[in-house]
PDBQT receptor file of N, H, CA, C and O in Angstrom, charges set to zero:
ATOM      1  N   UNK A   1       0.854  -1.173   0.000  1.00  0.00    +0.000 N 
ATOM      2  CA  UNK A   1       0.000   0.000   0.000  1.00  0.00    +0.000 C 
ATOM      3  C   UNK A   1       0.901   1.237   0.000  1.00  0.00    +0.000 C 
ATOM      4  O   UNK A   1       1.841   1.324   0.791  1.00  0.00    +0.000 OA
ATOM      5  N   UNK A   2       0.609   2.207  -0.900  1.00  0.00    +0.000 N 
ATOM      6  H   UNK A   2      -0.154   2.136  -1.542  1.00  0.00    +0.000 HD
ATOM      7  CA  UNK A   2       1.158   3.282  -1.036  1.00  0.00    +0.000 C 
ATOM      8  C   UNK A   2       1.354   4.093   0.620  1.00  0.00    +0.000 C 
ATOM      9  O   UNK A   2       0.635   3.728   1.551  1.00  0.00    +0.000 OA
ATOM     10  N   UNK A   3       2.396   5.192   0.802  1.00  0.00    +0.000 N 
ATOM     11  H   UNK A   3       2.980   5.488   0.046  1.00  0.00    +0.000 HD
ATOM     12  CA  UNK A   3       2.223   6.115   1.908  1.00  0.00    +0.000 C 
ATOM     13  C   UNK A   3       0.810   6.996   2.194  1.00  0.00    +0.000 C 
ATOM     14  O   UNK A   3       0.363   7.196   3.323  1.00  0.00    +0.000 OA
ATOM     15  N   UNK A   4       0.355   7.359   1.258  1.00  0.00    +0.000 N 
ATOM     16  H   UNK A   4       0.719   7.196   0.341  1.00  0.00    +0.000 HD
ATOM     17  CA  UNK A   4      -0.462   7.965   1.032  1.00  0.00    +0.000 C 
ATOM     18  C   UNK A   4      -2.134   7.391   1.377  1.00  0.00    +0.000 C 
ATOM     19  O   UNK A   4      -3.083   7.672   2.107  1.00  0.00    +0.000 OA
ATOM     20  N   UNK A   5      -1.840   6.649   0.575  1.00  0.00    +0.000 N 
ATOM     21  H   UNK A   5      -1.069   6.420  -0.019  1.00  0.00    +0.000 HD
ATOM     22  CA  UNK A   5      -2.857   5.228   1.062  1.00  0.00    +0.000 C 
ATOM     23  C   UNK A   5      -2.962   4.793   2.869  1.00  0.00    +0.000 C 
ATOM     24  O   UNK A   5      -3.956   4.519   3.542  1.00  0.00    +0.000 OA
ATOM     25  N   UNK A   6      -1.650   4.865   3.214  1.00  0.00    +0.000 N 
ATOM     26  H   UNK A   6      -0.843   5.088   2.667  1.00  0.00    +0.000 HD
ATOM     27  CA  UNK A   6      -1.235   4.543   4.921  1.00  0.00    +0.000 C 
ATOM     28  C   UNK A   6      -2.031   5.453   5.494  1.00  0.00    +0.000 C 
ATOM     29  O   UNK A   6      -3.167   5.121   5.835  1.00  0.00    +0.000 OA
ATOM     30  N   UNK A   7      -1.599   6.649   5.677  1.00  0.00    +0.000 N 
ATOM     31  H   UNK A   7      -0.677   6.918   5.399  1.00  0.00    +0.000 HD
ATOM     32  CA  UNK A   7      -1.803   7.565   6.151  1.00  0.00    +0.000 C 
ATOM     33  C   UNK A   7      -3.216   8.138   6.362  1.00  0.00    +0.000 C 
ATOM     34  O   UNK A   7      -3.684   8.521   7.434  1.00  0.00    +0.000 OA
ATOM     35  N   UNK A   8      -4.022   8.130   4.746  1.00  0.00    +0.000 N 
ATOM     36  H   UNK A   8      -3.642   7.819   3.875  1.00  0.00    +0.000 HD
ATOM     37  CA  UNK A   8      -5.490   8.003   4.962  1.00  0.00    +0.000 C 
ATOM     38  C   UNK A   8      -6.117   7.309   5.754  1.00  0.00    +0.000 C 
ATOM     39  O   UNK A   8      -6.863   7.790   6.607  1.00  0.00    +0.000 OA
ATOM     40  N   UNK A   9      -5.859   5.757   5.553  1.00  0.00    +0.000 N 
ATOM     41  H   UNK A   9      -5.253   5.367   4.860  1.00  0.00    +0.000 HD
ATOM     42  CA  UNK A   9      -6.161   4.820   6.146  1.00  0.00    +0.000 C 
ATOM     43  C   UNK A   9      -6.118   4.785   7.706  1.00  0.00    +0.000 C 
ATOM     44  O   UNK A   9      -7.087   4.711   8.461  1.00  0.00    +0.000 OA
ATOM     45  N   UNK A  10      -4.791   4.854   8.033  1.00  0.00    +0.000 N 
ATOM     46  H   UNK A  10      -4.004   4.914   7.419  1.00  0.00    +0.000 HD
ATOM     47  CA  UNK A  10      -4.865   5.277   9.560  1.00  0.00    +0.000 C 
ATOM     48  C   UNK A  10      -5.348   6.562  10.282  1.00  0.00    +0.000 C 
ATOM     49  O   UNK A  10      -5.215   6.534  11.505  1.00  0.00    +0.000 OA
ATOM     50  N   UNK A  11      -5.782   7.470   9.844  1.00  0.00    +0.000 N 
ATOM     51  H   UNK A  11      -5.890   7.493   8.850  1.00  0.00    +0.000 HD
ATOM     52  CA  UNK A  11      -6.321   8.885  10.133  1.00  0.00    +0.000 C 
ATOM     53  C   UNK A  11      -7.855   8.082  10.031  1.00  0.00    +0.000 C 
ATOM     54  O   UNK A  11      -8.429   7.959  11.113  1.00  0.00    +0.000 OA
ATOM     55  N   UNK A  12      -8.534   7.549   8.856  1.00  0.00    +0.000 N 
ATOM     56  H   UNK A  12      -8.068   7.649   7.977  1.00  0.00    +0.000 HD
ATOM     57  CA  UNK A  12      -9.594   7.146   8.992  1.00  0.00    +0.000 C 
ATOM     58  C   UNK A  12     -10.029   6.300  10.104  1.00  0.00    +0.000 C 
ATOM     59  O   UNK A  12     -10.987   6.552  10.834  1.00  0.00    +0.000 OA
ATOM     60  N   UNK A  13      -9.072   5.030  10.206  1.00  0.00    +0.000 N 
ATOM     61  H   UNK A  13      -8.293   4.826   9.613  1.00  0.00    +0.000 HD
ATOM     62  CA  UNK A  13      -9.469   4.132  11.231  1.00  0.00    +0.000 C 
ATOM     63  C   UNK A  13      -9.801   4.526  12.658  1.00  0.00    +0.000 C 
ATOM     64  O   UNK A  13     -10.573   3.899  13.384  1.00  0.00    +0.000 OA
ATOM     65  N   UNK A  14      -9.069   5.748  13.022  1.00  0.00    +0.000 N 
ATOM     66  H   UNK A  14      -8.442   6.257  12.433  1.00  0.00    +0.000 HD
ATOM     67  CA  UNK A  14      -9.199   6.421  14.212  1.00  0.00    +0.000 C 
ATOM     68  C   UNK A  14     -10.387   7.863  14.346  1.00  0.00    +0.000 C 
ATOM     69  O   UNK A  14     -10.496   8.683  15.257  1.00  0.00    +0.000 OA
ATOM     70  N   UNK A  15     -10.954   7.771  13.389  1.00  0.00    +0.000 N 
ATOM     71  H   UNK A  15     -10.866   7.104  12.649  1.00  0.00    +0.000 HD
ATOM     72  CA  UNK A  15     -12.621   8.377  13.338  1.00  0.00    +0.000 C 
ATOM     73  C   UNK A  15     -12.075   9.594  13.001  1.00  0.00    +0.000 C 
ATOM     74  O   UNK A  15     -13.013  10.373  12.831  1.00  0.00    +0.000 OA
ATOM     75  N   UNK A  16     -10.824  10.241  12.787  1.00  0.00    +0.000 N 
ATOM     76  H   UNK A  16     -10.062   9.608  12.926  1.00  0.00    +0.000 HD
ATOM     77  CA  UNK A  16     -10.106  11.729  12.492  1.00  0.00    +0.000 C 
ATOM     78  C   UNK A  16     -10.490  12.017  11.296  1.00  0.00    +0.000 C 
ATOM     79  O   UNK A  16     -10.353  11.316  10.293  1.00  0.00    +0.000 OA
ATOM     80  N   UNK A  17     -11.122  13.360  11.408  1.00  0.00    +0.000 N 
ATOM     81  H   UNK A  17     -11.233  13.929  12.223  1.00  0.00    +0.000 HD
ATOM     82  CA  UNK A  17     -10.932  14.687   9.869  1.00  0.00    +0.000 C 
ATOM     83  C   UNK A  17      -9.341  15.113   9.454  1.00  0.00    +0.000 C 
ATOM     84  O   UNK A  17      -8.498  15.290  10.333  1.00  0.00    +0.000 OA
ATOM     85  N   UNK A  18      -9.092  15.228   8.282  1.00  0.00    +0.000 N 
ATOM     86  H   UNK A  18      -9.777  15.085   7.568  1.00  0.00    +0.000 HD
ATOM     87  CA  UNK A  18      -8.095  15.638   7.974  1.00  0.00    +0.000 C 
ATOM     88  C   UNK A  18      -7.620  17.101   8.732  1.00  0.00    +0.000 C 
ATOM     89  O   UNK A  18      -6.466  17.501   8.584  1.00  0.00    +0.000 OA
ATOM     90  N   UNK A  19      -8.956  18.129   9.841  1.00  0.00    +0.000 N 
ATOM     91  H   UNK A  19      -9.894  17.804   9.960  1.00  0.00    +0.000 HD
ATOM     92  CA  UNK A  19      -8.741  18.741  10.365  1.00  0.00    +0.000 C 
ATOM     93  C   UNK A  19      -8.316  18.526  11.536  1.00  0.00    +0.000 C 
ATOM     94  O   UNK A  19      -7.325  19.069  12.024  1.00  0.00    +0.000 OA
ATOM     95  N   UNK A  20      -9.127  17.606  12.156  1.00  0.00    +0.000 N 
ATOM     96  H   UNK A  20      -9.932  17.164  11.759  1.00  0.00    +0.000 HD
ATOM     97  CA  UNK A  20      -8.399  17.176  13.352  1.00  0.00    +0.000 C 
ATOM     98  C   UNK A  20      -7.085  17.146  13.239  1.00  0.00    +0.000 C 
ATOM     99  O   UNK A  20      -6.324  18.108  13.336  1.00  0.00    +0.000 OA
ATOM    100  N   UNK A  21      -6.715  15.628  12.957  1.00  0.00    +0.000 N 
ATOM    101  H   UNK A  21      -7.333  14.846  12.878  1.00  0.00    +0.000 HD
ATOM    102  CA  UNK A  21      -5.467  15.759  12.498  1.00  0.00    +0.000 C 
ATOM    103  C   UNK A  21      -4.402  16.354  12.632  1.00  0.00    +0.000 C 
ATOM    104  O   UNK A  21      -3.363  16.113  13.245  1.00  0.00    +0.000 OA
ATOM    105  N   UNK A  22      -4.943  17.594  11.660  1.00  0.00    +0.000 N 
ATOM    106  H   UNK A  22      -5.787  17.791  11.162  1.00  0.00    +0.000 HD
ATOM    107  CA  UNK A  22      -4.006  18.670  11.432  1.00  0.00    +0.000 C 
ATOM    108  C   UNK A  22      -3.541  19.726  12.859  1.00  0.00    +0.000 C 
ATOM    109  O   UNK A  22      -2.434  19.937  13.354  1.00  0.00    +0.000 OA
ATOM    110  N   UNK A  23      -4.939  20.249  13.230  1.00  0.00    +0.000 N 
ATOM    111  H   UNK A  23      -5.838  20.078  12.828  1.00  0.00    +0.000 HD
ATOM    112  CA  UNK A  23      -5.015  20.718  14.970  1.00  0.00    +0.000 C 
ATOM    113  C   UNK A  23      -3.556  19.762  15.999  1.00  0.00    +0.000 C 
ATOM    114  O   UNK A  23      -2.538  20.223  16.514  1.00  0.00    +0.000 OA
ATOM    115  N   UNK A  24      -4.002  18.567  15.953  1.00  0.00    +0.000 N 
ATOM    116  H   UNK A  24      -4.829  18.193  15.534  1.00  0.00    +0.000 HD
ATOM    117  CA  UNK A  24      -3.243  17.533  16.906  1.00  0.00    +0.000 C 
ATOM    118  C   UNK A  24      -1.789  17.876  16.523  1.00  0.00    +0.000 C 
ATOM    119  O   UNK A  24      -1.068  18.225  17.458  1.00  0.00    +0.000 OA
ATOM    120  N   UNK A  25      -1.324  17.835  15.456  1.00  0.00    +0.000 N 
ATOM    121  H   UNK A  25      -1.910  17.552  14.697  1.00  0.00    +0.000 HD
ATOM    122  CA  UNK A  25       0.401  17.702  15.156  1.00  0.00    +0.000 C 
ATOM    123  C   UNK A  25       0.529  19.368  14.790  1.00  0.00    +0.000 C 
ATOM    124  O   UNK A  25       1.745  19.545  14.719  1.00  0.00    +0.000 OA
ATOM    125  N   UNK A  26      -0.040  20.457  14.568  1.00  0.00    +0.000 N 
ATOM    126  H   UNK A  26      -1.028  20.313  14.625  1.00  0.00    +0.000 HD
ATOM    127  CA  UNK A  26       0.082  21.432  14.559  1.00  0.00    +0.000 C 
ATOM    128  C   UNK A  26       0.256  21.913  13.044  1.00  0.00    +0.000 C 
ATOM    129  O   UNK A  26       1.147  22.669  12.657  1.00  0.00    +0.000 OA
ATOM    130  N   UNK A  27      -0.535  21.465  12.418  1.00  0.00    +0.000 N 
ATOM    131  H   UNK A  27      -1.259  20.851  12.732  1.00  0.00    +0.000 HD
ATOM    132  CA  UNK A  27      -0.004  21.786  10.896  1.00  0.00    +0.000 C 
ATOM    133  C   UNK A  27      -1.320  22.539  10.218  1.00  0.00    +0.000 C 
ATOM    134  O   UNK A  27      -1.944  23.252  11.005  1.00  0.00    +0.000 OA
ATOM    135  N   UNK A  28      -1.786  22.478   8.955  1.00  0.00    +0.000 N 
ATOM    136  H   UNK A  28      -1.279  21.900   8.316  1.00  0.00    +0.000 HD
ATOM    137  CA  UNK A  28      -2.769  23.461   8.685  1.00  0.00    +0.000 C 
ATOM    138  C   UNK A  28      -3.592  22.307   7.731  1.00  0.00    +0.000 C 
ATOM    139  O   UNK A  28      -2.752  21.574   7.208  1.00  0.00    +0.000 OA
ATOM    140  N   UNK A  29      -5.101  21.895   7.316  1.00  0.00    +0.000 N 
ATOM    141  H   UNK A  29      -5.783  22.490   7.741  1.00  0.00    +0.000 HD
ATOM    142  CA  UNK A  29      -5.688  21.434   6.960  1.00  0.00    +0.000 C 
ATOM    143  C   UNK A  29      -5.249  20.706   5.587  1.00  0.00    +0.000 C 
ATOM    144  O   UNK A  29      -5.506  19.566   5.202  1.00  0.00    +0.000 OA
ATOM    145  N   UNK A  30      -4.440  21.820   4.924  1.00  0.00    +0.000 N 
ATOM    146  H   UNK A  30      -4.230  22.746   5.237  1.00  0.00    +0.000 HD
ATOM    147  CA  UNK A  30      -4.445  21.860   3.738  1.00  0.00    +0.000 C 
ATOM    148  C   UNK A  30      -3.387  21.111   3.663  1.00  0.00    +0.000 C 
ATOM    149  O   UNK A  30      -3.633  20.125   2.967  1.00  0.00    +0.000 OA
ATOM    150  N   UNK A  31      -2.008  21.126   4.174  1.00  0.00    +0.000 N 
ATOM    151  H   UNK A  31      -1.808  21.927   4.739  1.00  0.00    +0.000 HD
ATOM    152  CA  UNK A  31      -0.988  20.494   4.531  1.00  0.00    +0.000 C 
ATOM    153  C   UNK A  31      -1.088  18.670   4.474  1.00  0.00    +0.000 C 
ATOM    154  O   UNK A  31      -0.484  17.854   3.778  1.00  0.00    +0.000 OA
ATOM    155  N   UNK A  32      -2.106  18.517   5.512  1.00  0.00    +0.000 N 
ATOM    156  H   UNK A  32      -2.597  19.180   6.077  1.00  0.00    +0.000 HD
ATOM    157  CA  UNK A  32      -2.547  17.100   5.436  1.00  0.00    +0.000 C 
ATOM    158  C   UNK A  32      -3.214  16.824   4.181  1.00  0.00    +0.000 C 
ATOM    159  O   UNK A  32      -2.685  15.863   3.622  1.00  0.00    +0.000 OA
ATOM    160  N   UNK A  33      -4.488  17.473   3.331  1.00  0.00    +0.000 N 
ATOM    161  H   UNK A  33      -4.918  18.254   3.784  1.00  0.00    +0.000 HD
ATOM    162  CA  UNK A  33      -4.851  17.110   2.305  1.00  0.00    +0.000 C 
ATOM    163  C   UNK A  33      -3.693  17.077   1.384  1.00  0.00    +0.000 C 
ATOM    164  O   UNK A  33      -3.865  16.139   0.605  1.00  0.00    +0.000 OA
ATOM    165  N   UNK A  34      -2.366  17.827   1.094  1.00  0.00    +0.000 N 
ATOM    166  H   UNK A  34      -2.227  18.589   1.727  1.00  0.00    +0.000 HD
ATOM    167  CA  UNK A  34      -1.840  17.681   0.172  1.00  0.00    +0.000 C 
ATOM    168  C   UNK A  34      -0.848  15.809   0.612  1.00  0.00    +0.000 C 
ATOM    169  O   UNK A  34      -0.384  14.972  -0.162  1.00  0.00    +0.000 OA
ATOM    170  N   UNK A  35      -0.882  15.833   1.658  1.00  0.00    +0.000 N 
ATOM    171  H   UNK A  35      -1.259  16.514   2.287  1.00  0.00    +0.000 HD
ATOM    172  CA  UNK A  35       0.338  14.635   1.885  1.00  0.00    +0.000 C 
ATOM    173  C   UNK A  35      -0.374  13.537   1.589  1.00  0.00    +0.000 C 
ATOM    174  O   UNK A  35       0.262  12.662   1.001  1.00  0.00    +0.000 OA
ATOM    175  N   UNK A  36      -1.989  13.227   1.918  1.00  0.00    +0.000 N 
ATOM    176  H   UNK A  36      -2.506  13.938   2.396  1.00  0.00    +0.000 HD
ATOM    177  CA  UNK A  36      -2.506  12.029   1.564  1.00  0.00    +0.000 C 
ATOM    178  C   UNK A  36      -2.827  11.569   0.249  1.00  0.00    +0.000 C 
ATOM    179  O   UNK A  36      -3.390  10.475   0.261  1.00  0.00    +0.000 OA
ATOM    180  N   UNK A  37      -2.641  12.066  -0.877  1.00  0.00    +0.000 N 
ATOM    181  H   UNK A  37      -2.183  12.955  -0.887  1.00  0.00    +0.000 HD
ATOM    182  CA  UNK A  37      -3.032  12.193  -1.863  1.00  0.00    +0.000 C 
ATOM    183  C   UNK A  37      -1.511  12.062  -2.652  1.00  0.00    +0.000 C 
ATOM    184  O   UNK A  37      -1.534  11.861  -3.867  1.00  0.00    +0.000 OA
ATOM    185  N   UNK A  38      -0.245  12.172  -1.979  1.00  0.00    +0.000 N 
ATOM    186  H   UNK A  38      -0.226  12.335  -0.993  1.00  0.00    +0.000 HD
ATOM    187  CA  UNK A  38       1.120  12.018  -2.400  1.00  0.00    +0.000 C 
ATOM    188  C   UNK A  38       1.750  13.538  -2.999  1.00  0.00    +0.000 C 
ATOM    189  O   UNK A  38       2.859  13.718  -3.503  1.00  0.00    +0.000 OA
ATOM    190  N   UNK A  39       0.645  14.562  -2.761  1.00  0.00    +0.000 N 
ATOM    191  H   UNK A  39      -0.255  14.415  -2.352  1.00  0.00    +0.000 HD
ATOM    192  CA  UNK A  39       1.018  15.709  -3.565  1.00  0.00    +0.000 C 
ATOM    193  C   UNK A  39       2.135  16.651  -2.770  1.00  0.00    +0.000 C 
ATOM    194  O   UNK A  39       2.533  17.779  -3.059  1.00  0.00    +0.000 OA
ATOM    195  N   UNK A  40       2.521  15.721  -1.588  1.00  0.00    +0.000 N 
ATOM    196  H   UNK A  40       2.198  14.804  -1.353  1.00  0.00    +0.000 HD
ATOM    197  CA  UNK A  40       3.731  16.662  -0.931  1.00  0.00    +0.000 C 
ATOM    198  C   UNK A  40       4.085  15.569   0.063  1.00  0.00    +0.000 C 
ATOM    199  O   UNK A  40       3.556  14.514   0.413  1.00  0.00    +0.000 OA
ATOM    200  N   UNK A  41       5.290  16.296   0.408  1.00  0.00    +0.000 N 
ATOM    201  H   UNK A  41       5.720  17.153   0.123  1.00  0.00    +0.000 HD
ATOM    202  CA  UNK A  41       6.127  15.059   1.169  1.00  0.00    +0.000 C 
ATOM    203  C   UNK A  41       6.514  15.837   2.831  1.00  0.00    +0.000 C 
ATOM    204  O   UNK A  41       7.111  16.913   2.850  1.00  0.00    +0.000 OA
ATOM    205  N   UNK A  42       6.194  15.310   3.820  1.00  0.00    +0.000 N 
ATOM    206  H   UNK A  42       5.709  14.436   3.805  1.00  0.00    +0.000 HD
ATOM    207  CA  UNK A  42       6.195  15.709   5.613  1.00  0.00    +0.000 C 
ATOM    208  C   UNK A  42       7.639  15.815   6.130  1.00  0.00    +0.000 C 
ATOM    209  O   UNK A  42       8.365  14.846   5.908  1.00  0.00    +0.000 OA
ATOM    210  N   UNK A  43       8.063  16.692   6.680  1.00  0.00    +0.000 N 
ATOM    211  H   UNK A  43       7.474  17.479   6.860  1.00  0.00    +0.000 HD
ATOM    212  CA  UNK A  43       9.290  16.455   7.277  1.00  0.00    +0.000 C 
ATOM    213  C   UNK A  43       9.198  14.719   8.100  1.00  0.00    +0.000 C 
ATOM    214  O   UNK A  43       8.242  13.961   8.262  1.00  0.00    +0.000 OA
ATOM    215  N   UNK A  44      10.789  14.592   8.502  1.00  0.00    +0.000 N 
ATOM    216  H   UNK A  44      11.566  15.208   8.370  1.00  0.00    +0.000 HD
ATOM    217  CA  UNK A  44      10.651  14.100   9.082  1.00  0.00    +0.000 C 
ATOM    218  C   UNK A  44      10.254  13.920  10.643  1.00  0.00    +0.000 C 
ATOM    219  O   UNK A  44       9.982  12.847  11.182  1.00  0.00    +0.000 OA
ATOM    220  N   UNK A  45      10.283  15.492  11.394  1.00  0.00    +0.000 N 
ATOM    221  H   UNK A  45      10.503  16.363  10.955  1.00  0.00    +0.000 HD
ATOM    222  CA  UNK A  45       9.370  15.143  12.734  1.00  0.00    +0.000 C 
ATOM    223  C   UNK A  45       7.720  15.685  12.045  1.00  0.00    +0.000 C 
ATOM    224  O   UNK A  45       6.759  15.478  12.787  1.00  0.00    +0.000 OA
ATOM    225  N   UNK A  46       7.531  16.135  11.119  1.00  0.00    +0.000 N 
ATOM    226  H   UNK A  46       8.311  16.304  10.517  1.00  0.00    +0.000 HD
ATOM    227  CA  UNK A  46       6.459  15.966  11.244  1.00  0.00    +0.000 C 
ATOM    228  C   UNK A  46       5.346  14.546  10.546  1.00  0.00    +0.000 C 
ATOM    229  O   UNK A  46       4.149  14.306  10.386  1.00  0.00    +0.000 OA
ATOM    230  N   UNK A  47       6.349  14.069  10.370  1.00  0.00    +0.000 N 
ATOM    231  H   UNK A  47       7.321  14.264  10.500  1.00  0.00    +0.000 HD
ATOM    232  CA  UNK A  47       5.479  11.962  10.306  1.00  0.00    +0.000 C 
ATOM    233  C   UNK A  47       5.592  11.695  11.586  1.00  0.00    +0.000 C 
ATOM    234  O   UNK A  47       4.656  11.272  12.264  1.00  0.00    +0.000 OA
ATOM    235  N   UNK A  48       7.303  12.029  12.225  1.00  0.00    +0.000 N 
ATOM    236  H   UNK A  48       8.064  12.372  11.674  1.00  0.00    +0.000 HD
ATOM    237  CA  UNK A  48       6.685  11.406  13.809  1.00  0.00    +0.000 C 
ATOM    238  C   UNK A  48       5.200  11.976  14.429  1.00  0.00    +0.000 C 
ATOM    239  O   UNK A  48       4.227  11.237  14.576  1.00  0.00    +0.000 OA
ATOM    240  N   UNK A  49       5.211  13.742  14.837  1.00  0.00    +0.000 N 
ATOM    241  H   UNK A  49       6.001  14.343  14.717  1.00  0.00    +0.000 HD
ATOM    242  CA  UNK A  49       3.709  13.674  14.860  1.00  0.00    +0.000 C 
ATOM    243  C   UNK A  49       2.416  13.087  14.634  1.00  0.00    +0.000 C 
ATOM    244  O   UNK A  49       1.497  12.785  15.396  1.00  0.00    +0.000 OA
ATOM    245  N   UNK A  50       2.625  12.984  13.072  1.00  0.00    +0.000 N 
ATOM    246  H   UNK A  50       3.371  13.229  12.454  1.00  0.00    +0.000 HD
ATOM    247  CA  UNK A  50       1.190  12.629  12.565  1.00  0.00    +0.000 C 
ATOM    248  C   UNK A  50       0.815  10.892  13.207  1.00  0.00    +0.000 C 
ATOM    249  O   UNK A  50      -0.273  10.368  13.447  1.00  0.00    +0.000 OA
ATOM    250  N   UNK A  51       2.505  10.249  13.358  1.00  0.00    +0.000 N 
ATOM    251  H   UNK A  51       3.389  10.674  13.163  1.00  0.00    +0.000 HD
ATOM    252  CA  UNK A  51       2.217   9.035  13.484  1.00  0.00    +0.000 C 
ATOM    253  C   UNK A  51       1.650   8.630  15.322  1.00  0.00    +0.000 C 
ATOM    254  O   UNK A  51       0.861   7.782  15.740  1.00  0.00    +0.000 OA
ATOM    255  N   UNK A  52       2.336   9.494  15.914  1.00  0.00    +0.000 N 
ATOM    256  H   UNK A  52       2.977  10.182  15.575  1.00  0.00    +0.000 HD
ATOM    257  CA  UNK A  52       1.933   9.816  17.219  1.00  0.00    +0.000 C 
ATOM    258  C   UNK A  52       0.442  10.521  17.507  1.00  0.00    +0.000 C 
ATOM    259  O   UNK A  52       0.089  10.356  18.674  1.00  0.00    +0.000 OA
ATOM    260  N   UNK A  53      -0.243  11.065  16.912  1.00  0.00    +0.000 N 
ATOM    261  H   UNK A  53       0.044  11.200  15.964  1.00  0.00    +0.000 HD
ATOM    262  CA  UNK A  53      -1.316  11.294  16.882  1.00  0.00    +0.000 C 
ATOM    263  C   UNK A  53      -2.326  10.438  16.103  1.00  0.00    +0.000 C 
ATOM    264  O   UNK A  53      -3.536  10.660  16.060  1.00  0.00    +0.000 OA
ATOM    265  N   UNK A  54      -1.739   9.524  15.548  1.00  0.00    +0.000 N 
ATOM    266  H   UNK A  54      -0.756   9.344  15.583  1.00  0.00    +0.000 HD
ATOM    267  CA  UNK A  54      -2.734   8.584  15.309  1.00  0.00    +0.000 C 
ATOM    268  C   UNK A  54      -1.945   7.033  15.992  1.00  0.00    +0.000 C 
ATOM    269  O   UNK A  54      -2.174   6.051  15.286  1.00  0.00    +0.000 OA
ATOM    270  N   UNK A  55      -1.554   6.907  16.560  1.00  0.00    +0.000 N 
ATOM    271  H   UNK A  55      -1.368   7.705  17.134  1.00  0.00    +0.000 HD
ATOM    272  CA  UNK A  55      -1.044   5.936  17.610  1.00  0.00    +0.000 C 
ATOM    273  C   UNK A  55      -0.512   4.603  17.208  1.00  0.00    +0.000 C 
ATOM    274  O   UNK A  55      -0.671   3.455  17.622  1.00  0.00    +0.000 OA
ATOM    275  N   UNK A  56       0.458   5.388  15.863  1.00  0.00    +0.000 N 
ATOM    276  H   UNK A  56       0.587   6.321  15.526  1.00  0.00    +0.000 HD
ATOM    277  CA  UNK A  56       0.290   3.958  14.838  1.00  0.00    +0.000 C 
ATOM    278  C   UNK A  56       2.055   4.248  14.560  1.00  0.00    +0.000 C 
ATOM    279  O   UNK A  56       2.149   5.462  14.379  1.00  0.00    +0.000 OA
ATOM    280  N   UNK A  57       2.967   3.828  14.495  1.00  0.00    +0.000 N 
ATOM    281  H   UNK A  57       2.891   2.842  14.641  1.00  0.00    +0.000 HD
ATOM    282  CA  UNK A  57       4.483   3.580  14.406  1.00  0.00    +0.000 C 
ATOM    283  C   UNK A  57       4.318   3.717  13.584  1.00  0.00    +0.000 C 
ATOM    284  O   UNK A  57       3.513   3.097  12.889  1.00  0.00    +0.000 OA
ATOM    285  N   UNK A  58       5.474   5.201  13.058  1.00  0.00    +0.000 N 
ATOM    286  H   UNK A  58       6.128   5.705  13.623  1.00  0.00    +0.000 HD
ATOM    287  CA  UNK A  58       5.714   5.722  12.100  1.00  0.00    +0.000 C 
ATOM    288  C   UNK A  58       6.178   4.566  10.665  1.00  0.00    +0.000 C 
ATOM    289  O   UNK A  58       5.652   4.566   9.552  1.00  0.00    +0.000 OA
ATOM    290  N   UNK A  59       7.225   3.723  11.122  1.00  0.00    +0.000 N 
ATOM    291  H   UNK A  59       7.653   3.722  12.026  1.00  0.00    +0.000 HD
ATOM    292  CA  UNK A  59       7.529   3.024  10.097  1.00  0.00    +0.000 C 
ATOM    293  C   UNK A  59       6.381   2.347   9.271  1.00  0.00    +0.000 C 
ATOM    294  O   UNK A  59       6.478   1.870   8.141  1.00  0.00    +0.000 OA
ATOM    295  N   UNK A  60       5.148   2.411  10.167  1.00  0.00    +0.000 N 
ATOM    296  H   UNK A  60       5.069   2.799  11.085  1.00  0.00    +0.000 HD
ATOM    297  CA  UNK A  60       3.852   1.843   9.168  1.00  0.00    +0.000 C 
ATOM    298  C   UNK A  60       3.452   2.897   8.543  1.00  0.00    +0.000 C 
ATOM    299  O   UNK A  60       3.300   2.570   7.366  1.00  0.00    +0.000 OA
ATOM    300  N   UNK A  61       3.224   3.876   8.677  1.00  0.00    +0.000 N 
ATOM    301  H   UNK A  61       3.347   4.142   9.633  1.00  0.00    +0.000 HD
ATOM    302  CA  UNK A  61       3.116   4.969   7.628  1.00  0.00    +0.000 C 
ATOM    303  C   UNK A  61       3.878   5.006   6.794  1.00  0.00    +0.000 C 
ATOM    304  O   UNK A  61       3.625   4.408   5.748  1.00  0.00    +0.000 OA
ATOM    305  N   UNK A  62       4.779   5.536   6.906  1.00  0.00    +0.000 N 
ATOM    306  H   UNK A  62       4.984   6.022   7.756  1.00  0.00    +0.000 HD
ATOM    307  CA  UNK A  62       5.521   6.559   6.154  1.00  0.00    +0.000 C 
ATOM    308  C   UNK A  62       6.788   5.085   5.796  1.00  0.00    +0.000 C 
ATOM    309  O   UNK A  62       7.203   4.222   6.570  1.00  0.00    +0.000 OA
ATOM    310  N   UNK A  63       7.097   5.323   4.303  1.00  0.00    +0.000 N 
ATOM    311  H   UNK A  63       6.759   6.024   3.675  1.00  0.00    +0.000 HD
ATOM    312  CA  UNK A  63       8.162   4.627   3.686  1.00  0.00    +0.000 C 
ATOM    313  C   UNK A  63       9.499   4.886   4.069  1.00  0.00    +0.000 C 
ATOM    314  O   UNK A  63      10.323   4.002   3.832  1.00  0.00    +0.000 OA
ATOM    315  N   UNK A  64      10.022   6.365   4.842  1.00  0.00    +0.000 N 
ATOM    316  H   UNK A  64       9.353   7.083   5.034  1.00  0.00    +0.000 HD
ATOM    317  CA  UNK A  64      10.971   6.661   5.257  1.00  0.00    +0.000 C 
ATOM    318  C   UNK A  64      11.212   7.772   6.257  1.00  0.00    +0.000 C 
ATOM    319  O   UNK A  64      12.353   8.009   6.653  1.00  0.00    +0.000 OA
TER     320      UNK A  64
């Protein structure tokens, strides 16, 4: 499964809006819509965030 694919997926499984989300790791709505979709790429502390706010080890998200 793609990153992108991950990331939806786990934001979904945990009942989260791409706003939420965004609120929790401190980033801006739009930010998250562009990363799930592959149209931009997250630092690297900000996958740790996202992966910490959805309670899921980064290495399952994110490819790197």
């Amino acid at each position: 499964m793609a990153t992108n694919n991950r990331l939806k997926a786990a934001r979904v499984l945990k009942g989260m809006t791409q706003l939420q989300l965004a609120e929790l790791v401190g980033l801006k709505e739009v930010e998250i819509s562009r990363f799930e979709p592959g149209r931009g790429t997250p630092s690297p502390e900000n996958k740790q965030r996202m992966a910490n706010a959805l309670a899921t080890p980064a290495w399952k998200i994110f490819d790197s």
